[in-house]
VEXBA-934586 format. One record per atom (N, C-alpha, C, O): z, y, x; residue in three letters. Coordinates in steps of 0.1 Angstrom, whole numbers, plus 5000, padded with zeros to 4 digits. Layout:
# residues N
ZYXala ...
//
This chain:
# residues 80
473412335381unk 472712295369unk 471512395367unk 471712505369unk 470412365364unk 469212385362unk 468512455349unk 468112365341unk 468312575346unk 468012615335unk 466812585330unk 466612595317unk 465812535338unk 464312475338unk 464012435326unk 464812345325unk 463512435315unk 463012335302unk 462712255313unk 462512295325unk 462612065307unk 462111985305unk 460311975308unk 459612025298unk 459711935315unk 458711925316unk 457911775308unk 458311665312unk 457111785300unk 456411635294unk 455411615297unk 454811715299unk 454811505298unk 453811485301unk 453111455285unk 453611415275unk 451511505290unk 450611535276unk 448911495280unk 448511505291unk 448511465272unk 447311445269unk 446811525265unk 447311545254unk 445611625270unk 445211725261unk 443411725256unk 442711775265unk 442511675244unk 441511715241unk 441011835243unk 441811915237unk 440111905249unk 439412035249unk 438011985250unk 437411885255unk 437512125242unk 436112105242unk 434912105250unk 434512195257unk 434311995247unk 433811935257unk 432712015260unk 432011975269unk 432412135254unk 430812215254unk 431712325265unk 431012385274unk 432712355264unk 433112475276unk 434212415280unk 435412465277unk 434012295288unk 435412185293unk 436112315305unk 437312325305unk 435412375312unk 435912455321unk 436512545316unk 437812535316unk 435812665309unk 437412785308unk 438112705296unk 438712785289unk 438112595292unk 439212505283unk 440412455294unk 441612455293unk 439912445303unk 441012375318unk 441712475321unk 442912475321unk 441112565322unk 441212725329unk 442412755318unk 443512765323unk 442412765306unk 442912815297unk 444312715295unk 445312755289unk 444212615300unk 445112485294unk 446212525309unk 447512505309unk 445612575317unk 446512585331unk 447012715328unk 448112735333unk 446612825322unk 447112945324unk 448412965313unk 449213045316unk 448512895302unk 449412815292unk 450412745297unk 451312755289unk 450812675307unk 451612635314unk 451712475325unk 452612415331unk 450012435322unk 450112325319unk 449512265335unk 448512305340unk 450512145341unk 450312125355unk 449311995351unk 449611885346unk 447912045356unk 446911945355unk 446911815366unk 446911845378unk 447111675362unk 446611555369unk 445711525375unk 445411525387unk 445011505364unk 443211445364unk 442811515350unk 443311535339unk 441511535358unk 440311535339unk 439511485340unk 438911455350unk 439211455329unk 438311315324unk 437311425315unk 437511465304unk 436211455325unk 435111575315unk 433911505308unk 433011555302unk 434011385312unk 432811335307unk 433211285292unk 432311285284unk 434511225287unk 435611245273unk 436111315270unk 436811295259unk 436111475277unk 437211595274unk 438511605272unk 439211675264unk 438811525282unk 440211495279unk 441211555295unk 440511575305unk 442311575296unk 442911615307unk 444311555305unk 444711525294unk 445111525320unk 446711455317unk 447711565327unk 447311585338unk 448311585324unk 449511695328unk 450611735325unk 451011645317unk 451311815325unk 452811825325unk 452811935323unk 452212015329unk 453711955311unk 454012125308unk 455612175304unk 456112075298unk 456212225304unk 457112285298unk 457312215285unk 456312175279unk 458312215281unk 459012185265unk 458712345257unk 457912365248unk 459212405261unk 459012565258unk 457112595258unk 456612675250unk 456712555264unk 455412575266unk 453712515254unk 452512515254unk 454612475248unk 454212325239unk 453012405230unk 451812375231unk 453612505221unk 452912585213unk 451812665219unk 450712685214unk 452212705229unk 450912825239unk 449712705242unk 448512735240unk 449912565246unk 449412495251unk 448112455238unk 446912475237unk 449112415229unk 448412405216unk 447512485209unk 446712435200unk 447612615213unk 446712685210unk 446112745219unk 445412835215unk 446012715232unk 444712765239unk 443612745236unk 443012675228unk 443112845245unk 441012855242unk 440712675243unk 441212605253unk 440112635234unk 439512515239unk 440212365236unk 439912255236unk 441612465234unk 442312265231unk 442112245222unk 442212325213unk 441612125221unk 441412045205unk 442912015200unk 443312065189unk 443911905208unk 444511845203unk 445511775215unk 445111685223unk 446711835216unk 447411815225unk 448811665222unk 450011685218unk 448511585224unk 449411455224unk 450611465235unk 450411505246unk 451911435230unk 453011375243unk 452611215246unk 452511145236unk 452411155260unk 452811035266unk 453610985257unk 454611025251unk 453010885256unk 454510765248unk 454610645264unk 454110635275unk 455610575255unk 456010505268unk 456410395261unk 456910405250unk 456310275266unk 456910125261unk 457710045270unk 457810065282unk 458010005268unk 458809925275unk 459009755272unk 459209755260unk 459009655275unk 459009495273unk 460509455274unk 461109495284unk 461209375261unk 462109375266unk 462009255278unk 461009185281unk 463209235282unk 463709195299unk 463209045298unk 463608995288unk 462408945308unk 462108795303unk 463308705298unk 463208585294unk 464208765299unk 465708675296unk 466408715284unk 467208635278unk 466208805280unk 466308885265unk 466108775253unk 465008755247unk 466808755251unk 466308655233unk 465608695226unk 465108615219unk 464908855224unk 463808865219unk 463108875224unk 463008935235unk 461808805217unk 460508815228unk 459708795216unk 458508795217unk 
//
């Protein structure tokens, strides 16, 4: 069994005038970067559960979102 927190995936705004040491800062917080999108300031990655708050407050993040997720129910499902 695995003591690890939970890792989530997040959306993170940073500012787009110092998008670099904002990346820089968002990675040293805990945060395993995907892709960034610098021309919207935006970044997608995976961080710790535990990590959530340090994330939120780095140099540069504006505004850190968790992934949501949807789901359809099944074509045979009575609700539709």
């Amino acid at each position: 069994m695995s003591d690890e927190t939970p890792r989530v995936r997040v959306i993170v705004a940073l500012d787009p005038d110092d998008f670099d040491k904002a990346i820089e800062a968002a990675r040293r917080a805990g945060m395993i970067i995907e892709s960034e999108q610098r021309g919207i300031g935006t970044a997608v990655g995976t961080v710790s559960e535990d990590a959530l708050a340090a994330l939120s407050a780095a140099y540069g993040v504006e505004e850190v979102e968790r992934e949501r997720g949807y789901q359809l129910p099944d074509p045979d499902s009575p609700v539709q």
